[in-house]
N, C-alpha and C positions, 0 to 999 in steps of 0.2 A: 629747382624747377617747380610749375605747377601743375599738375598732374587731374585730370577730371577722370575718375572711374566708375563706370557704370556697374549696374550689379554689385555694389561694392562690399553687402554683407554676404554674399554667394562666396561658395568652395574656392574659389581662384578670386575673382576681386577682394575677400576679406585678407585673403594670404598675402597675394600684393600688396594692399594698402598696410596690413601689418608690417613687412617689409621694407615698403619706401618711403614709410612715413618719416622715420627721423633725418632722413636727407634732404626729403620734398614735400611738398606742403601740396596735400590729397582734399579733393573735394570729391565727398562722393554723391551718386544717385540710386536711390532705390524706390519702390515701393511704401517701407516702411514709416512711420511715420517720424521717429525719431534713431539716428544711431550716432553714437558718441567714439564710435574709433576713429572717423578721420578730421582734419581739422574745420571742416565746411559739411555741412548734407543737405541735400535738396530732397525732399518728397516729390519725386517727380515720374510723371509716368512717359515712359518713353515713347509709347505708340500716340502718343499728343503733341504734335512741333509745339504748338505754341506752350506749351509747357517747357520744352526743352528750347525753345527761342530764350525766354527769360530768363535760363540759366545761365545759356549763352552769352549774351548780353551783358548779364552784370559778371563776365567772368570772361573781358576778352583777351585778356593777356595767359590765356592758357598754354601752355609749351608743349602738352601731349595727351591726347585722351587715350585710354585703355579700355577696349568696348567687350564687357564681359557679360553686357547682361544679356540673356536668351531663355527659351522657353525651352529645358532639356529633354529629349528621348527618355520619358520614363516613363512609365505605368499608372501615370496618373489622371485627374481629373478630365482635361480639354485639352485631347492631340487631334483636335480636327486641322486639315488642312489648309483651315483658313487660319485658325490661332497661331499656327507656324509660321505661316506670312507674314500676319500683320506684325507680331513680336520681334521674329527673329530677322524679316526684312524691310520691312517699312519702315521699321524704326532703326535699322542701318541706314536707311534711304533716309531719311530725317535726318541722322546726326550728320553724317556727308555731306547733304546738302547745305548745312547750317554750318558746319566748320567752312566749309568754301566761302559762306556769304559773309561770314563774324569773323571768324580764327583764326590766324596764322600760325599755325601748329609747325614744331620743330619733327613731327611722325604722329601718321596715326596709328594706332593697334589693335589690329581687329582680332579677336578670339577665336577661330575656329574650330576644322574638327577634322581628323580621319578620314572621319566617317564619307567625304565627300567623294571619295574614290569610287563609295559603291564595293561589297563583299563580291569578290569571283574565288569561283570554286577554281580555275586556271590559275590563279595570280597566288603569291606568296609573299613579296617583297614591292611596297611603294614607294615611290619618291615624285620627291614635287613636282617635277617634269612632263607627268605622267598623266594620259588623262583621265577625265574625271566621271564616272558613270551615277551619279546620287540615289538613292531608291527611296529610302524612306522620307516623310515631309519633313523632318528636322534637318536631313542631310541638303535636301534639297533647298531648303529656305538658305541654309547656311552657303550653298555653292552662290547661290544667286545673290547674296550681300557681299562675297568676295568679288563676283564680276561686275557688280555695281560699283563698286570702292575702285576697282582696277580699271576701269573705262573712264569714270567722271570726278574722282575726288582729283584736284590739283595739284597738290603735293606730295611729300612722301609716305608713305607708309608701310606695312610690315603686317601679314597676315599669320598668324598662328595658327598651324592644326596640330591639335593636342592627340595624343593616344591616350588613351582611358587615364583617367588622374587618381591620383593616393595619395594619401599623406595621412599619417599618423593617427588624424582626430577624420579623414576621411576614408575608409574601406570599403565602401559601397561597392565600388566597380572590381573591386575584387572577389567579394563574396558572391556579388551576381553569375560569375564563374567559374563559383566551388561548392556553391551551396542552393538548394532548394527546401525554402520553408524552415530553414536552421541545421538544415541534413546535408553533412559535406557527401562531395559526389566527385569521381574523375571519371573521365569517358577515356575507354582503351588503356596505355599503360602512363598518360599526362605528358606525354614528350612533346605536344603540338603546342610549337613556340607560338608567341605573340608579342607586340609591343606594348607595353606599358606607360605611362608618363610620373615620375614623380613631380609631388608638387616643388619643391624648392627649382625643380631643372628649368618651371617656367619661370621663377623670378630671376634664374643663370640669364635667361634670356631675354626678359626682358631690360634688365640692369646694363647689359650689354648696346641694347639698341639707345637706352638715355643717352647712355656715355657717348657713345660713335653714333650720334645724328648726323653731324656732321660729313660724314664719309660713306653713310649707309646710304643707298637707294631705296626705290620700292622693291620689299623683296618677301616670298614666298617662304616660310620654313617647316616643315614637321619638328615638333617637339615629345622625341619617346627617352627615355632610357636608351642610355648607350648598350647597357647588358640587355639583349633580351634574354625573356623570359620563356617557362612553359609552364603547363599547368598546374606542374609536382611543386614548383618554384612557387606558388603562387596557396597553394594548400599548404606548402609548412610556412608562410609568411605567416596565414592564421594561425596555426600552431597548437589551438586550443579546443580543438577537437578531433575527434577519432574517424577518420575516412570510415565512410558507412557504407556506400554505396559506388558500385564500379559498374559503369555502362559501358557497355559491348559498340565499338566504334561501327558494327554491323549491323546493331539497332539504330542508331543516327542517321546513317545513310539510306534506311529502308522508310524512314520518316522524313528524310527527306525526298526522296522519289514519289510518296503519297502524295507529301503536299505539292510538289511540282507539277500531280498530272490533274489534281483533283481540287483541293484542299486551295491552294495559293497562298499561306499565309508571308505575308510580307518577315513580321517577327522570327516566324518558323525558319524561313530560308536564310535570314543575316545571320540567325545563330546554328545551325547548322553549320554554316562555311565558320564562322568563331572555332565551333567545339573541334573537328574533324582537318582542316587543315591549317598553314603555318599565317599568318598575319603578320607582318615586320612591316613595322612603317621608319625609313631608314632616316635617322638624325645627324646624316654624315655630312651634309651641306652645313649644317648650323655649326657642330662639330669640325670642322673645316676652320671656325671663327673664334669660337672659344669653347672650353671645356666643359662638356654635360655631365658632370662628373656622378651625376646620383644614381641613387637603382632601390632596389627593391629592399636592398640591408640598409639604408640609411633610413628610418625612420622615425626613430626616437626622436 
């Protein structure tokens, strides 16, 4: 098969095309100007059709695109909420519209996110059925390129929301969790499960939809770990250093009520509902299909 992946030297595009390289022949796109992992690379900027027209074009026998690239939720330079738009859905809105006019794509694959459910302090447990409340501009750019895709792309496809990703050579999303400034921390005694995502479980997942195009529809799925997790789980994965600091789950909640009546911080309120109550985003539809078999001890 041919394979077009966007974001391709990112946490999740580099893992996939590492992965489905020797079966399918990967062309990727990114930013950069030169990357030598997959068989093809375009320097292309995605918030530009006509840039991504002529990728198009000389590449119409494409069997599946995997749309990884986006502008992540992090702490850094430009999270206004127009950079969210234009990146994370304009240029869903681009490739859509260009695989309908060029493509005939066997699935398309959109990457999403959790996150699109929106943090409730009521809620504990998602699943795909369920609807969807967005808050921050990431969450939001991302719901609105899934409803984009699901209204006008013609064909099949297959939307991903991922639960926080890991993978061996990636621990971000776990440190953000356990650590402040290099200083491990638990809030109360760690037993406030969450979902997690390993990385291998999205290539379970997506190797799956290659294989069964054929019989798949358009379909929704959460991708976490089957084991959840809690926070204790998640501090001796790091392993290599000494819990220093234990926050009083009384102090959380009393920061959270400031910011709710005063303060408003957007940050402040998703991670308060993180630290303090349960998150499970349920993989039991996808699980249903085939085996997510990884977790939090499979790393190496």
């Amino acid at each position: 098969m041919k394979i077009l992946i966007t974001g391709v030297y990112g946490v999740v595009g580099s893992f996939l095309c590492e992965s489905l390289k020797n079966e399918h022949e990967i062309i990727g796109i990114g930013r950069r100007d030169i990357y030598e992992n997959c068989h093809k690379y375009y320097k292309c900027d995605i918030t530009d059709k006509e840039e991504l027209n002529k990728v198009f074009e000389e590449n119409k026998n494409i069997d599946f695109i995997i749309h990884c690239a986006a502008l992540a939720h992090n702490k850094g330079n430009d999270l206004s909420k127009d950079r969210f738009m234009k990146v994370n859905y304009e240029a869903t809105k681009y490739i859509t519209d260009l695989s309908n006019e060029i493509l005939n794509l066997k699935n398309f694959i959109f990457i999403s996110t959790i996150s699109v459910y929106g943090e409730r302090m009521d809620k504990e447990i998602y699943v795909e059925t369920d609807q969807c409340f967005p808050k921050s501009p990431y969450a939001v750019a991302k719901k609105k390129s899934e409803e984009y895709i699901q209204k006008n792309y013609k064909g099949n496809f297959t939307v991903f929301r991922l639960a926080p990703v890991y993978s061996k050579d990636f621990m971000l999303n776990i440190q953000r969790r356990t650590e402040v400034k290099g200083i491990q921390y638990r809030v109360g005694k760690g037993d406030t499960k969450l979902s997690i995502c390993n990385i291998k479980n999205i290539f379970l997942a997506t190797e799956y939809v290659i294989k069964n195009y054929k019989k798949e529809n358009s379909e929704i799925y959460n991708i976490s770990d089957k084991k959840v997790c809690n926070f204790n789980d998640l501090i001796n994965c790091i392993g290599n250093k000494k819990l220093k600091i234990i926050v009083p789950e009384i102090l959380i909640k009393i920061i959270s009520n400031i910011n709710e009546r005063s303060i408003k911080k957007q940050f402040i309120y998703e991670n308060t509902i993180k630290l303090i109550t349960d998150n499970i985003y349920s993989s039991e539809k996808l699980n249903n299909k085939i085996d997510i078999s990884y977790s939090i001890g499979d790393i190496d």
